[in-house]
Backbone as a ProteinNet text record, in pm:
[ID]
protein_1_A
[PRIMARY]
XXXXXXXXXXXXXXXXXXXXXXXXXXXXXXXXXXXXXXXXXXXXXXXXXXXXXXXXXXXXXXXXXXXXXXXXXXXXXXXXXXXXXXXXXXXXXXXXXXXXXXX
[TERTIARY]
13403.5	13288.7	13190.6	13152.9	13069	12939.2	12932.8	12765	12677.3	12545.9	12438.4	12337.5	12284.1	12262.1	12110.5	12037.5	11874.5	11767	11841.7	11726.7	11695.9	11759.7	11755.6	11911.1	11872.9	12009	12074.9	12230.1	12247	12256.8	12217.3	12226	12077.1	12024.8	11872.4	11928.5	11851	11908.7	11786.3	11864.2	11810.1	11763.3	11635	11573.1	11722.6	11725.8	11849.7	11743.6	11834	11718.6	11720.9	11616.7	11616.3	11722.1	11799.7	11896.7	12001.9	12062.2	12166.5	12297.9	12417.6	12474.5	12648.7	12699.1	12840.4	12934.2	13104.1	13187.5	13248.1	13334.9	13413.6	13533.2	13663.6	13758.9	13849.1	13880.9	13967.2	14126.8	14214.7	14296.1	14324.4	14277.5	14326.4	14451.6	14547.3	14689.5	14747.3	14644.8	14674.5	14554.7	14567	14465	14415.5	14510.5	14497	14386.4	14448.2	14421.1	14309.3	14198.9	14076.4	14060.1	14041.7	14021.2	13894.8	13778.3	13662.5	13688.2	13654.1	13636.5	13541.5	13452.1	13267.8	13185.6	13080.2	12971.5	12902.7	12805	12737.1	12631.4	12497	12346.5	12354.3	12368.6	12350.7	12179.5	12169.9	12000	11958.7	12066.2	12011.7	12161.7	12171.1	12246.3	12244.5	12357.1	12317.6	12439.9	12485.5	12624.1	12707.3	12686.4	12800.5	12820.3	12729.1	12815.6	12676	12638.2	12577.6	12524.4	12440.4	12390.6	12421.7	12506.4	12522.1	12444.9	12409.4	12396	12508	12574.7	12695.3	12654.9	12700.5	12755.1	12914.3	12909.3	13050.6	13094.3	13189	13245.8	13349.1	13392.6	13512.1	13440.1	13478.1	13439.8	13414.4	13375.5	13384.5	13389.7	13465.2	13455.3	13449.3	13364.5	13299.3	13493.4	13458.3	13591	13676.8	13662.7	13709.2	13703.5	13823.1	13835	13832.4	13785.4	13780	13747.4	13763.9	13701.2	13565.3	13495.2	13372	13364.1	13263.9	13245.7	13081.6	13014.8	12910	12855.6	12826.8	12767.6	12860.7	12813	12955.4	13000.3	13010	13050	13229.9	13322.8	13446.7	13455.7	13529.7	13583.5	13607.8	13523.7	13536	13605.7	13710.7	13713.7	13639.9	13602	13467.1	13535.1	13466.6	13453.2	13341.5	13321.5	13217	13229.3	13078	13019.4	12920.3	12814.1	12746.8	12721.7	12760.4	12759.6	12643	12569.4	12420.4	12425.5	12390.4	12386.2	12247.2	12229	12062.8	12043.3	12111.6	12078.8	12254.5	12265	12385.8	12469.5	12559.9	12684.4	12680.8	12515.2	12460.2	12458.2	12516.4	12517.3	12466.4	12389.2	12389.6	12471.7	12560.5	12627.1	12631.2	12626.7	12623.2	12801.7	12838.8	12910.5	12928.6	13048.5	13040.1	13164.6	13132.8	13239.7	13361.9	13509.1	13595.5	13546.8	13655.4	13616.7	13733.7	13815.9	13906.4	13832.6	13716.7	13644.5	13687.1	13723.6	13732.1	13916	13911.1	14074.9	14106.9
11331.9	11363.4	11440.2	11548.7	11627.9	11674.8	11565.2	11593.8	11628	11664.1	11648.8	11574.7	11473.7	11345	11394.6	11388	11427.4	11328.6	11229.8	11121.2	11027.8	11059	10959	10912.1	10743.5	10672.1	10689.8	10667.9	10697.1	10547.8	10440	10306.2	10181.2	10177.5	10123.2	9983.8	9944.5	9829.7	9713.3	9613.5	9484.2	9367	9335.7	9207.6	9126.9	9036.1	8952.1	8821	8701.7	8570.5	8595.2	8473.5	8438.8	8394.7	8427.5	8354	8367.1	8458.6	8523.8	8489.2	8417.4	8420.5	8490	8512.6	8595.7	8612.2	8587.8	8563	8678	8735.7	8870.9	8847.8	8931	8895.6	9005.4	9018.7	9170.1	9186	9080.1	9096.2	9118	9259.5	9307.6	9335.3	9240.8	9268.2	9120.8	8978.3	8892.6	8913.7	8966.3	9034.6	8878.7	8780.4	8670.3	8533.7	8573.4	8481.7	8480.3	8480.4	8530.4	8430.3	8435.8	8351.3	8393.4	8305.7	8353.9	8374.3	8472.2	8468.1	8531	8577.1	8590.8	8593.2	8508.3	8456.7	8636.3	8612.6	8735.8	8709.3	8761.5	8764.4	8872	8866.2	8984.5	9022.8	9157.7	9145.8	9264.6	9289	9431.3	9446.9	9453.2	9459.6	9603.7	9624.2	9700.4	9736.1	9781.8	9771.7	9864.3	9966.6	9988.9	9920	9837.5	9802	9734.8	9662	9598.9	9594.1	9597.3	9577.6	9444.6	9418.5	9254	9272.7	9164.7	9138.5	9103.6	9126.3	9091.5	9058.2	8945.6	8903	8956.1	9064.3	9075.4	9109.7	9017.8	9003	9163.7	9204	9311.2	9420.8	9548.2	9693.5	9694	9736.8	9753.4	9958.6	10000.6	10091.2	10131	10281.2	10302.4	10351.5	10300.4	10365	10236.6	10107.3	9992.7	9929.8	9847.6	9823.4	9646.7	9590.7	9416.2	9369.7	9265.9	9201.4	9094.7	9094.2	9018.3	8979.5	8851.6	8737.9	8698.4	8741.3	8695.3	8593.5	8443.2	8348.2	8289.8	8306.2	8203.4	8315.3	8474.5	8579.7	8579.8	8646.3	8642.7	8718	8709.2	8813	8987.8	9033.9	9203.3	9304.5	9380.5	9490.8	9572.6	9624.7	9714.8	9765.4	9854	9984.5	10014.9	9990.1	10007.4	10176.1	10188	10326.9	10331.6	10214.9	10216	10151.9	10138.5	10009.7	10093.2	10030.7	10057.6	9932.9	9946.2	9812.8	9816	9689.3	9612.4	9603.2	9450.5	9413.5	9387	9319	9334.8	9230.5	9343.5	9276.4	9220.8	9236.6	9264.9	9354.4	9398.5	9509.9	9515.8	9590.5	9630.8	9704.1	9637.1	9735.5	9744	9882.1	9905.2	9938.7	9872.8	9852.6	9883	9978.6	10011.6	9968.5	9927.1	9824.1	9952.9	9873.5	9950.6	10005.3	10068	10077.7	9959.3	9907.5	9763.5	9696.1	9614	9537.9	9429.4	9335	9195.8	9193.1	9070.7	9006.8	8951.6
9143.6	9062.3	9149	9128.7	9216	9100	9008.9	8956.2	9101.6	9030.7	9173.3	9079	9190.9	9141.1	9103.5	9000	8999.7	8962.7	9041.8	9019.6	8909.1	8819.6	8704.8	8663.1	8617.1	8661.4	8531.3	8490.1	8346.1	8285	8358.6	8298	8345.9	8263.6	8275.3	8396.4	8461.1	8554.1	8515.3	8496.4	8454.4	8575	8568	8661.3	8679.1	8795.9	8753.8	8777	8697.7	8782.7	8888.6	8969	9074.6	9141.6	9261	9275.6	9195.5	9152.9	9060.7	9179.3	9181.9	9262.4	9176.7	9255.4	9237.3	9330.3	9272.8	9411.9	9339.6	9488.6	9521.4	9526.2	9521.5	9524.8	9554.6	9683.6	9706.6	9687	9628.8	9634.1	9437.7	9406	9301.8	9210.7	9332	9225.1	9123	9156.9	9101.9	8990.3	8817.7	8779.2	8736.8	8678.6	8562.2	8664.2	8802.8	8914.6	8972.7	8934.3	9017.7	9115	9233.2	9386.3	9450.5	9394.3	9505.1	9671	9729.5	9861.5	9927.1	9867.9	9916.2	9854.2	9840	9761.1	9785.6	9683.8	9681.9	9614.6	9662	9567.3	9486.2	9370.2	9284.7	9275.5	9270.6	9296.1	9162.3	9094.3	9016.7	8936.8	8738.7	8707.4	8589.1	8573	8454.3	8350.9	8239	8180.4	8265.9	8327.6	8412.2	8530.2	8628.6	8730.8	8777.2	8885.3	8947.1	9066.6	9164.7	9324.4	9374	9475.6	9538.1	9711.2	9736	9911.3	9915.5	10071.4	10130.8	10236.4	10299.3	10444.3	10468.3	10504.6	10573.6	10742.9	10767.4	10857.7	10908.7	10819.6	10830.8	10763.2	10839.6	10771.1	10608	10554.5	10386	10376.9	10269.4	10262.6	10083.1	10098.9	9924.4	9906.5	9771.8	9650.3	9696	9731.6	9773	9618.6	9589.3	9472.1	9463.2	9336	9413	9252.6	9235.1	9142.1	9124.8	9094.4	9069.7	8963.4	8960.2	8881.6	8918.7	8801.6	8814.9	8741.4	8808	8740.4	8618.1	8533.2	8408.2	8310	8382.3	8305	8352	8301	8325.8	8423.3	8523.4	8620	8541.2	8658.6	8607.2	8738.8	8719.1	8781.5	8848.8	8970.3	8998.2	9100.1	9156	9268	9337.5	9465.4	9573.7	9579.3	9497.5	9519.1	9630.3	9671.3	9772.2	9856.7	10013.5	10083	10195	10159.7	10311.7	10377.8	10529.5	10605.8	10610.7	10573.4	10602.5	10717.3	10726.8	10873.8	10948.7	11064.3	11105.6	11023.8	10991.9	10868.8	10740.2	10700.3	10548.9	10496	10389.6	10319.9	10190.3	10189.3	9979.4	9941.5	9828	9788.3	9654.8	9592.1	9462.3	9420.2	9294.2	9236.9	9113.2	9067.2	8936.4	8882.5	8787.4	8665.4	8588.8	8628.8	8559.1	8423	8352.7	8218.6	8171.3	8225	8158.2	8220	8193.7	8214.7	8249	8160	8141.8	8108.5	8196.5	8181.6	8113.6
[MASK]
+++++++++++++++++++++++++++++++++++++++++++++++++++++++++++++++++++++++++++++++++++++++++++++++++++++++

């Protein structure tokens, strides 16, 4: 996709509660099986895809594919479009939701 980005988002982003929590799941080939394996603060949502905090231990890279589960919503498909490091081995990363959403 080589739009050029002009500053306005194409999906309004929603307050999340306080304390919005959400687990990750990188092993995308068990689709039915979802297996938390990193908690995540969701901090910013919107119908295409979402912002999480990460504690990660191991590299992360954008166009990285994983499943997420936020709170008592069903496990969703997504794609790391933006990983910035905060602080050491915190990341924000913005996340955009397949279009096969839900399992």
């Amino acid at each position: 996709m080589n739009e050029k980005y002009d500053g306005k988002r194409k999906n309004v982003r929603f307050e999340t509660a306080q304390n919005c929590l959400g687990w990750m799941c990188f092993n995308t080939t068990l689709l039915h099986e979802f297996k938390p394996q990193l908690p995540v603060l969701v901090i910013e949502e919107s119908l295409a895809g979402c912002g999480v905090i990460a504690h990660l231990d191991e590299p992360i890279t954008v166009g990285e594919r994983l499943i997420i589960k936020i709170e008592e919503h069903l496990p969703m498909k997504a794609q790391i479009k933006m990983a910035n490091q905060v602080f050491r081995n915190v990341y924000h990363l913005g996340l955009l939701f397949d279009e096969e959403k839900i399992f």
